[in-house]
N, C-alpha and C positions, 0 to 999 in steps of 0.2 A: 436290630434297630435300623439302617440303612433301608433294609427291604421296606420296613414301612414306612419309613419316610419317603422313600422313592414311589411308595404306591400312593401315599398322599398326594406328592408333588404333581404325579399324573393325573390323582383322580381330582383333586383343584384346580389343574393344566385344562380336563378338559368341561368341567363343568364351565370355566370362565370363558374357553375358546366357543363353547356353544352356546354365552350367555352375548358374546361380543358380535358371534353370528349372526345373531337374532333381534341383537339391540347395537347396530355400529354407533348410535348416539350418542352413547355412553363412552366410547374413547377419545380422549384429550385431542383436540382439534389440532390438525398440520395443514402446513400449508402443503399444495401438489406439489411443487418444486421444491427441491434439497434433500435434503440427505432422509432418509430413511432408518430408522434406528435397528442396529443387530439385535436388541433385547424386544423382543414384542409386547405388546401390552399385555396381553393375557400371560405373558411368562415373570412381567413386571409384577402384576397383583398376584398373581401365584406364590411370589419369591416375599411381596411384603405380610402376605397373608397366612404362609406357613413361619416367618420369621416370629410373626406378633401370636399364633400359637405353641412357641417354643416359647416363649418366654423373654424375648430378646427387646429389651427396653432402647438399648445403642447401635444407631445405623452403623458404626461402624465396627461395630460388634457383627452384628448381624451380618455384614457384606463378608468379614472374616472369619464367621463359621459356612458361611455358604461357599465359597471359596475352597476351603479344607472339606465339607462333607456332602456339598451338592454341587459339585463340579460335572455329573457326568447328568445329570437333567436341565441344567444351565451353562452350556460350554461357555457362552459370553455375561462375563458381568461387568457394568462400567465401575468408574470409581467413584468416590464416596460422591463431591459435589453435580456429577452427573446423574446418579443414584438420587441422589437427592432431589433434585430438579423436578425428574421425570416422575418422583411418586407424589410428589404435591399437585406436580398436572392431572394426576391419575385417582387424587380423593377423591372424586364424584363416583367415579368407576367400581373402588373399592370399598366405597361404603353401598354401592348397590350390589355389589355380590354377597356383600358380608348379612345384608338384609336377605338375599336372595338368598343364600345357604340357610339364613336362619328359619326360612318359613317354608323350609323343609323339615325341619326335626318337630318332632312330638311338642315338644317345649312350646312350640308357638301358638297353637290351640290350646295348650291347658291352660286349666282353670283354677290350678293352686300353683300359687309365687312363693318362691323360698326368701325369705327377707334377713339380712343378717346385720344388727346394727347394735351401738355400742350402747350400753346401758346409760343413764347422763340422770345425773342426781335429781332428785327437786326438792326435796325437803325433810329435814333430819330428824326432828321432834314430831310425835303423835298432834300435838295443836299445830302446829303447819300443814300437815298431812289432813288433817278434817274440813280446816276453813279454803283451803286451796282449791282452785279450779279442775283440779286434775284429778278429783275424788271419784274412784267408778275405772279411770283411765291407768293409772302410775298404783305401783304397792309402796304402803310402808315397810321398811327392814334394812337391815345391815349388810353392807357390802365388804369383804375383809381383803380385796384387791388392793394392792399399793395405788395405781395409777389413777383411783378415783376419790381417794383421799384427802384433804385440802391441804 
C-alpha cells in the first residue's frame, strides 16, 4: 500500500509541478518580499488532492495521517491553522488541476452518465397515479423499504 501511494504522491507531484510550469497564474499570489513557504504549492495541492482521495473528510485528520504515512514525500508539513490558510488560498489552483486531471480520463468524453439517485414517492392509489402529471415518467407499485414509508 505505501508503494502506491508514494507512486501516486509522485505521479500527482508531478502532473501539478508541470501544470504550475505552464500556468504560474494559477498559484496563490505573494508578495516578492517575505518569507517563502517550505511547502510548495504543487506539493500543497498534491497533499490536499490525495487526502480528499483517501477519503479524509478532517484536515486534521488528514495532516495526521500524512504525518504518520507520507512523511518521507512531504518532509515539511505545517500545522493545522497554517495548513489551513494556504489551501483556501490555493482553491482556484486545485480545482483547476482537479478539472485538469479530469479531462484526461475516458469519463470525460463519454457519452453515458451513471446517475444514482433515491427513489421519492409520488402517489400511492392507482387514481392518483392516472390523473397525475408524472404519467409516462414515475411507475405505479409498492416500495417494501422502511425509509420511505410514512
Amino acid at each position: 500500500m505505501t508503494q502506491d501511494l508514494s507512486s501516486l504522491a509522485r505521479a500527482l507531484y508531478a502532473r501539478t509541478e508541470h501544470l504550475l510550469k505552464h500556468r504560474p497564474d494559477l498559484a496563490p499570489r505573494r508578495p516578492r518580499i517575505g518569507f517563502h513557504p517550505r511547502l510548495s504549492d504543487a506539493e500543497l495541492a498534491t497533499l490536499a488532492l490525495m487526502q480528499a482521495l483517501l477519503g479524509y473528510t478532517s484536515e486534521a485528520r488528514r495532516l495526521r495521517y500524512a504525518r504518520t504515512h507520507l512523511s518521507e514525500q512531504f518532509p515539511y508539513l505545517p500545522q493545522q491553522p497554517g495548513y489551513n490558510k494556504r489551501l483556501r488560498k490555493a482553491s482556484g489552483l486545485i480545482r483547476h488541476l482537479i478539472r485538469h486531471l479530469a479531462t484526461d480520463t475516458t469519463a470525460w468524453t463519454d457519452d453515458v452518465w451513471v446517475v444514482d439517485s433515491t427513489p421519492v414517492e409520488c402517489a400511492r392509489s392507482r387514481e392518483t397515479v392516472k390523473r397525475s402529471d408524472l404519467v409516462g415518467w414515475a411507475q405505479y407499485g409498492y416500495c417494501a423499504c422502511t425509509w420511505c414509508a410514512p
